[in-house]
C-alpha positions as a Markdown table, in Angstrom:
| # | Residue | x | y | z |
|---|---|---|---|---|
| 1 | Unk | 89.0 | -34.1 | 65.3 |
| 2 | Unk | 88.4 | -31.1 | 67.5 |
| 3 | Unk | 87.5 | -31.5 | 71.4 |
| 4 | Unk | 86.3 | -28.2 | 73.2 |
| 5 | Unk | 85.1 | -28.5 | 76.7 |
| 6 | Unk | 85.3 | -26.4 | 80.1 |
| 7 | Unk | 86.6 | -27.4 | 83.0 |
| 8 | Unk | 86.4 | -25.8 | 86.4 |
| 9 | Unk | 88.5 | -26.8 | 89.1 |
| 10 | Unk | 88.3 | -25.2 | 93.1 |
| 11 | Unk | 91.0 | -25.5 | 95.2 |
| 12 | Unk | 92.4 | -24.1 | 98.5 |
| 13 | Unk | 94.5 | -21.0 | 97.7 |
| 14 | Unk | 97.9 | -20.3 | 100.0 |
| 15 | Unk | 98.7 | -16.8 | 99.2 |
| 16 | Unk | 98.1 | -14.6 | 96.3 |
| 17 | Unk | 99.7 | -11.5 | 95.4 |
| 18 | Unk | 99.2 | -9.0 | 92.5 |
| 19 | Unk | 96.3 | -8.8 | 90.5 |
| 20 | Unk | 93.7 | -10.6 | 91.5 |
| 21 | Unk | 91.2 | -11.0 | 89.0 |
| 22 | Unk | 92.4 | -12.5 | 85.6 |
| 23 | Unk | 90.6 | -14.8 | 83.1 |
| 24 | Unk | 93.0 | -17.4 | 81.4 |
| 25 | Unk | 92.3 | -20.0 | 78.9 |
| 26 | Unk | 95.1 | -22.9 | 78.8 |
| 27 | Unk | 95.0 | -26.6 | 77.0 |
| 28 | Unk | 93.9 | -29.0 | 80.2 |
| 29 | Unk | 96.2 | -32.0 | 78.8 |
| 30 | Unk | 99.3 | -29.4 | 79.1 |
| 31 | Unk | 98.6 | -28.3 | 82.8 |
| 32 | Unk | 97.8 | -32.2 | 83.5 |
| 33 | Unk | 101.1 | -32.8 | 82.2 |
| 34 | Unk | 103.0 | -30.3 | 84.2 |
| 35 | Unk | 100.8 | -31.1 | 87.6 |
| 36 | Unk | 101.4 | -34.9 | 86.9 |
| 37 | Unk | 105.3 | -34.6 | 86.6 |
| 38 | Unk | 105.8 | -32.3 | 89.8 |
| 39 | Unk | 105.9 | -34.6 | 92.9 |
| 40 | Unk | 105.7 | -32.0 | 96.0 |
| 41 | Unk | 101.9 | -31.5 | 97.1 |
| 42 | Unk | 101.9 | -27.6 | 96.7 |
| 43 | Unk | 102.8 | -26.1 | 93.4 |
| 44 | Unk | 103.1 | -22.4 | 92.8 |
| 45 | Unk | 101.5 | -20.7 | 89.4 |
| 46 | Unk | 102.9 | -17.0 | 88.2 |
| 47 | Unk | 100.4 | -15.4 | 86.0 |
| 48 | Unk | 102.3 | -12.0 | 83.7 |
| 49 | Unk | 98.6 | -11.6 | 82.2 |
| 50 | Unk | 95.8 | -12.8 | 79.9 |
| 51 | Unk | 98.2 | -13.9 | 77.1 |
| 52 | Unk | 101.0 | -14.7 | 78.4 |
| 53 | Unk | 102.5 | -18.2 | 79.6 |
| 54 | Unk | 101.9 | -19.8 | 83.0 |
| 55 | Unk | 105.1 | -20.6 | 85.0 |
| 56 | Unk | 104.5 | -23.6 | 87.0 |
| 57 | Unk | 106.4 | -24.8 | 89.7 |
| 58 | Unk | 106.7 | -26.6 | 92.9 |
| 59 | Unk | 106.2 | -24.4 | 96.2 |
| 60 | Unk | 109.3 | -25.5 | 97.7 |
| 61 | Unk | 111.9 | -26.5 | 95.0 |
| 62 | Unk | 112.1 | -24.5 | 91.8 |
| 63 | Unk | 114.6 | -26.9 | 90.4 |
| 64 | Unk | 111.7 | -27.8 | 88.0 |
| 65 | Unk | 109.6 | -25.1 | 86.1 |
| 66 | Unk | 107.4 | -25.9 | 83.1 |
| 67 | Unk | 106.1 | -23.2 | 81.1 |
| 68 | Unk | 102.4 | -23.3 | 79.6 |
| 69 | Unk | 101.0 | -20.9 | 76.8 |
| 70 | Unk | 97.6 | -19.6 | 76.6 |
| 71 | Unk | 95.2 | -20.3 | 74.6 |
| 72 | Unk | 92.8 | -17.6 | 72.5 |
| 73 | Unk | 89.3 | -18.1 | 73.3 |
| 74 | Unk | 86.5 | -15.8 | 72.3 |
């Protein structure tokens, strides 16, 4: 069984720095998982381009990180 769906999500930005316009595909369930499991109300995401993974982790304590690939889309 295949599921394929878009989700869009808004949130308040603290800071950005570097490129500012990138386009990124990633599995939702995944980046549930990793935003479930960090308990600090601010997490920090580092982009290194389209295909590359995300680097999650909390704002204040990078004790945790959780890595995320992308996904191709076309």
């Amino acid at each position: 069984m295949e599921i394929r769906g878009n989700l869009e999500e808004t949130l308040s930005i603290n800071s950005i720095s570097g490129e500012t316009r990138l386009s990124v595909s990633l599995d939702g369930s995944f980046l549930l998982d990793a935003l479930k499991s960090i308990k600090e109300n601010e997490v920090k995401l580092s982009f290194g381009g389209p295909m590359r993974p995300v680097l999650i982790e909390p704002s204040e304590n990078s004790s945790y990180r959780h890595l995320i690939s992308s996904v191709r889309t076309y």
